[in-house]
C-alpha positions as CSV (number, residue, x, y, z in Angstrom):
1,X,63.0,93.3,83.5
2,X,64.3,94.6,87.0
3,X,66.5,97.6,87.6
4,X,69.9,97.0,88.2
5,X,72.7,99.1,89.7
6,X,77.2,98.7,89.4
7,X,79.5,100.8,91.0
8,X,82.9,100.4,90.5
9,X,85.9,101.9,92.2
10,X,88.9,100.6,94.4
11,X,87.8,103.6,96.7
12,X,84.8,101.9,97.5
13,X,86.3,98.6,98.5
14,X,89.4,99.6,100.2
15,X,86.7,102.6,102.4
16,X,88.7,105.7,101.2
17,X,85.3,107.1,100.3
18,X,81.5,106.0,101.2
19,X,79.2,104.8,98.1
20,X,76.3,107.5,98.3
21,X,74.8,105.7,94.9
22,X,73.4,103.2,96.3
23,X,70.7,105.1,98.6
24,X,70.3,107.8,96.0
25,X,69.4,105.4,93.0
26,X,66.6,103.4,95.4
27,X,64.7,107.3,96.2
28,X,65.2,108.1,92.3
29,X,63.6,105.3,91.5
30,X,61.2,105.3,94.2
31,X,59.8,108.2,94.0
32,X,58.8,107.3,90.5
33,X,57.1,104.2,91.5
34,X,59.9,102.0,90.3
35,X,62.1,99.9,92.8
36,X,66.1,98.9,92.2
37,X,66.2,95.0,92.2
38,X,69.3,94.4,92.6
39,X,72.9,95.7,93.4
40,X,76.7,94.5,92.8
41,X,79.8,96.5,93.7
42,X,83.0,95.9,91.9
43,X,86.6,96.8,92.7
44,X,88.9,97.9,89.2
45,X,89.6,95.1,87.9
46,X,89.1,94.5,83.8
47,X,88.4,91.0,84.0
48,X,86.1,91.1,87.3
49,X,84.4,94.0,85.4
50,X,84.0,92.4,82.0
51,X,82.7,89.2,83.6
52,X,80.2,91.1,85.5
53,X,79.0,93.0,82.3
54,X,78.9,90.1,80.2
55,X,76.1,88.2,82.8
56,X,74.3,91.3,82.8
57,X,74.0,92.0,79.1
58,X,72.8,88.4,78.6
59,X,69.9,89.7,81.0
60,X,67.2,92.4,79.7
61,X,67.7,94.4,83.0
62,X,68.3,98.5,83.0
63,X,71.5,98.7,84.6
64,X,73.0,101.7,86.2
65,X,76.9,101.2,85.7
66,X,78.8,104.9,87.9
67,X,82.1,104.6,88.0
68,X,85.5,104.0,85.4
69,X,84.6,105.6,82.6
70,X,87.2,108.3,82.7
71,X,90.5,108.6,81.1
72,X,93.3,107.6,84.0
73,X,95.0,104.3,84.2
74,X,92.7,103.3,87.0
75,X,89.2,103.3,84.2
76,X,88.4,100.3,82.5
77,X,84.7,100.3,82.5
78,X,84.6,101.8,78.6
79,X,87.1,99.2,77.9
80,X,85.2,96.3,79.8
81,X,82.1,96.8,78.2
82,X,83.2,96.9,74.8
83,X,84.8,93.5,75.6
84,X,82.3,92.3,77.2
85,X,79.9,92.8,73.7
86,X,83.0,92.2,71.9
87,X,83.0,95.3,70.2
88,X,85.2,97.8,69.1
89,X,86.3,101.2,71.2
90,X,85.3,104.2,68.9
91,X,85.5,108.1,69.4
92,X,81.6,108.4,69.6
93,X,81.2,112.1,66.9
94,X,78.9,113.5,69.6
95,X,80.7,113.0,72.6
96,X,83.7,114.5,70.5
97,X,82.5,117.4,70.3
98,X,80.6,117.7,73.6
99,X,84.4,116.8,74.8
100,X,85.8,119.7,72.8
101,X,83.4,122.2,74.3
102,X,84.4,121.6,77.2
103,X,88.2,121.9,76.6
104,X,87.2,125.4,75.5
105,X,85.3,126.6,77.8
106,X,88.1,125.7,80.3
107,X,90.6,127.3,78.1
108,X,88.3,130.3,78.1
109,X,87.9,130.2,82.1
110,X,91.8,129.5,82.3
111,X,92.2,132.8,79.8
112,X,94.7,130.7,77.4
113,X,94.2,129.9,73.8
114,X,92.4,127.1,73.4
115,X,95.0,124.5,71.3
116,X,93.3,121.0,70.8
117,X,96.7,119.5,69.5
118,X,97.9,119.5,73.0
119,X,98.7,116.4,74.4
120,X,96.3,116.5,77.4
121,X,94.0,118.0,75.1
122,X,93.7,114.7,73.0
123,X,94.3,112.5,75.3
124,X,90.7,114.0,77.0
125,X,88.9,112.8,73.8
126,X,89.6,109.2,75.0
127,X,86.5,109.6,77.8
128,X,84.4,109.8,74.3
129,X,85.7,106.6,72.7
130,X,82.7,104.4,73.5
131,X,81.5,100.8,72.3
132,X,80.7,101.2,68.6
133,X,77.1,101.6,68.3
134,X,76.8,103.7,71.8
135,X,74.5,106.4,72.6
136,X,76.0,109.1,74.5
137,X,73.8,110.4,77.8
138,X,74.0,114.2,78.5
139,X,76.5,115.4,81.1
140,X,74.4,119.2,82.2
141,X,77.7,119.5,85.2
142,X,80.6,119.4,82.5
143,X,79.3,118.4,79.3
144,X,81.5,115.1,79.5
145,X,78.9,113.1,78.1
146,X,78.0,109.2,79.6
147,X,76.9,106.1,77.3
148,X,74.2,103.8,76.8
149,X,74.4,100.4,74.6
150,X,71.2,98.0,74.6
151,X,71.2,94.8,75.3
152,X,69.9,91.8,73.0
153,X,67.4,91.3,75.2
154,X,65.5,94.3,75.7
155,X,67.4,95.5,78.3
156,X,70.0,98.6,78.0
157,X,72.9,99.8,80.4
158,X,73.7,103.3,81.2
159,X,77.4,104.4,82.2
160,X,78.0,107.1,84.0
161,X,80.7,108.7,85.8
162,X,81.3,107.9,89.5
163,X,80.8,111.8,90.9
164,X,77.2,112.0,92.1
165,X,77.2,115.5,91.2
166,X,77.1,114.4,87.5
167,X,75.6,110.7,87.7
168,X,72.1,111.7,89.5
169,X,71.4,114.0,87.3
170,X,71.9,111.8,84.5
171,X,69.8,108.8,85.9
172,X,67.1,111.3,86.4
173,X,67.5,112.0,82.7
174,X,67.3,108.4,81.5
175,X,64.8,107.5,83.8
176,X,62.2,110.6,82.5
177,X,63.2,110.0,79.0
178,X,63.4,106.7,78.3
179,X,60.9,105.0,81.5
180,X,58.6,107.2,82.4
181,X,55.9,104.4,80.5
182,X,56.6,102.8,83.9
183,X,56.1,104.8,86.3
184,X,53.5,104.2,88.9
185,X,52.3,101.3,86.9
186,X,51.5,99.0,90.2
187,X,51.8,101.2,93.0
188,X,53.3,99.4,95.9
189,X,52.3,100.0,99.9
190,X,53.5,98.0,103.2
191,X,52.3,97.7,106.7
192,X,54.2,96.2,109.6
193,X,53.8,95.5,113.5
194,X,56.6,95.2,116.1
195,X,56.5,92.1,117.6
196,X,58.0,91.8,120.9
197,X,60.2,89.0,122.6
198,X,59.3,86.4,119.4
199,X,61.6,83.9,118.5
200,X,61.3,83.9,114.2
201,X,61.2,80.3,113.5
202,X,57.7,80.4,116.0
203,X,56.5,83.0,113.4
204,X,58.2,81.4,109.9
205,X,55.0,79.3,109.4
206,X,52.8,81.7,109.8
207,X,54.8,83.8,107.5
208,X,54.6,81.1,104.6
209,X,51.2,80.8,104.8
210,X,50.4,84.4,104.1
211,X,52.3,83.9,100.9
212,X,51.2,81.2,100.0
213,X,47.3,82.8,100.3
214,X,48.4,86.2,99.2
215,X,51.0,85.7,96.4
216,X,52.6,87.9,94.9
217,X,52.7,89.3,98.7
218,X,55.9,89.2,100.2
219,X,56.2,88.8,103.7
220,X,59.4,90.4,105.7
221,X,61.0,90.1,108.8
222,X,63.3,92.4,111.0
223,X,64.9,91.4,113.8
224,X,66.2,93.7,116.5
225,X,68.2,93.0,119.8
226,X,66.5,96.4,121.6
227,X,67.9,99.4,122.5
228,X,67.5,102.2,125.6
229,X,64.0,102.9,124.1
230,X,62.9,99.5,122.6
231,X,62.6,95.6,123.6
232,X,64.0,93.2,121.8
233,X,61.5,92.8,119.0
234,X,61.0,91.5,115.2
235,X,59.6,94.3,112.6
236,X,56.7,91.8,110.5
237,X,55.6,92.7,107.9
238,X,53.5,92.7,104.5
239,X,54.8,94.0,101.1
240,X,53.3,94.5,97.5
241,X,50.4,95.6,95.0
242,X,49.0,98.2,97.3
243,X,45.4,96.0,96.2
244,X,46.3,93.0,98.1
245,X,48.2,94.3,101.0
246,X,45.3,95.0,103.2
247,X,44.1,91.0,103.1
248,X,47.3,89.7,104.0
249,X,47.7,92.4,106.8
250,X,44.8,90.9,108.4
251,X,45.5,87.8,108.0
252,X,49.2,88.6,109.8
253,X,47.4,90.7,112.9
254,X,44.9,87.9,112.9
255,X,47.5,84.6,113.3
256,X,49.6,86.8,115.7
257,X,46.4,87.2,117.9
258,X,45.5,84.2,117.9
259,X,49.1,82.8,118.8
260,X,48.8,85.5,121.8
261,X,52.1,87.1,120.8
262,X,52.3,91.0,122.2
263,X,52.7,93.8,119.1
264,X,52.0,97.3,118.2
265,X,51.6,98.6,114.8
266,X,54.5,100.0,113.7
């Protein structure tokens, strides 16, 4: 099971606006001991969408889906992943009337009579029509709620809007309702040195040894040309259980001695 993350929008692709998503769902998770494995950003385009969802409800990741799920022309995620479970599009009764709420406190803010026969007015209850079977996820911005389906295979996807405003606040709801059993289970630590004018394939044997002796240990590597302040230098490192890091660390500061290559602790 790994933590997975979608965002969708043509404004993303084409650089009319920057993801903030991204580095927001890695510190949610983070600081709950939890770490995003992977990432996949999609333009809007149904069957680029539906293909995507389809591989990743065959998985039993959590997936983060923001993005789509609105009413305009230009949202297809509601529609992709019903086709992707081949399931029906359904006005979800809860998100109904969550929806309706919020057409009336608008109307009430706008100081018009609320009428729900109005054109724009139904056409707003299509942001409720989910996959059949859905679970909505509470929208505290604007009511509008998001949806959840599970997967087959233990997994489960959440869809949420694309405004940040609205989606982090909703992740931090799924994650403390539905996760929090995982937080902090294996609490994860690295250390690192900065080693200076190294050429990596010198240091890639080195670096397979100490996973080799320290699995699940993962070793990392970070090259840098240099800057004003800085020579050209490779950030090495150790990552994993916080348990086993220490070992591996000395077995990294111990082969770079040895080799007589010049780093500093980071």
């Amino acid at each position: 099971m790994a933590f997975g993350l979608l965002i969708i929008g043509d404004e993303i692709l084409s650089g009319k606006r920057a993801d903030k998503h991204f580095a927001k769902v890695v510190e949610l998770l983070g600081t709950r001991g939890l770490a995003l494995g992977w990432a996949e950003y999609l333009g809007d385009d149904r069957d680029r969408i539906t293909a995507s969802l389809r591989r990743t409800f065959a998985s039993d990741d959590i997936v983060f889906s923001c993005g789509g799920i609105g009413a305009t022309p230009d949202d297809h995620t509601r529609q992709c992943a019903a086709a992707a479970l081949d399931l029906p599009l359904v006005l979800h009764p809860e998100a109904e009337a969550k929806i309706r709420e919020r057409m009336q406190d608008m109307a009430r803010e706008a100081k018009v009579v609320f009428d729900p026969d109005r054109p724009e007015n139904r056409h707003r209850l299509k942001m409720g029509e989910f996959p059949q079977g859905a679970q909505i996820i509470p929208n505290p911005y604007n009511k509008i709620p998001g949806f959840s389906v599970e997967s087959g295979n233990g997994g489960a996807h959440y869809f949420l809007p694309g405004f940040p405003v609205m989606a982090w606040p909703m992740i931090e709801w799924v994650l403390d309702t539905h996760y929090a059993h995982l937080f902090h289970r294996q609490p994860q630590s690295e250390k690192s040195v900065l080693v200076f004018e190294a050429m990596e394939s010198a240091l890639t044997p080195m670096m397979e040894a100490i996973e080799r002796d320290h699995a699940p240990v993962k070793v990392f590597s970070l090259p840098s040309v240099g800057d004003a302040q800085t020579r050209r230098h490779i950030e090495l490192g150790v990552k994993g259980p916080a348990e086993l890091i220490a070992p591996a660390f000395a077995q990294l500061v111990a082969e770079l001695t040895r080799s007589g290559e010049e780093f500093q602790p980071t």
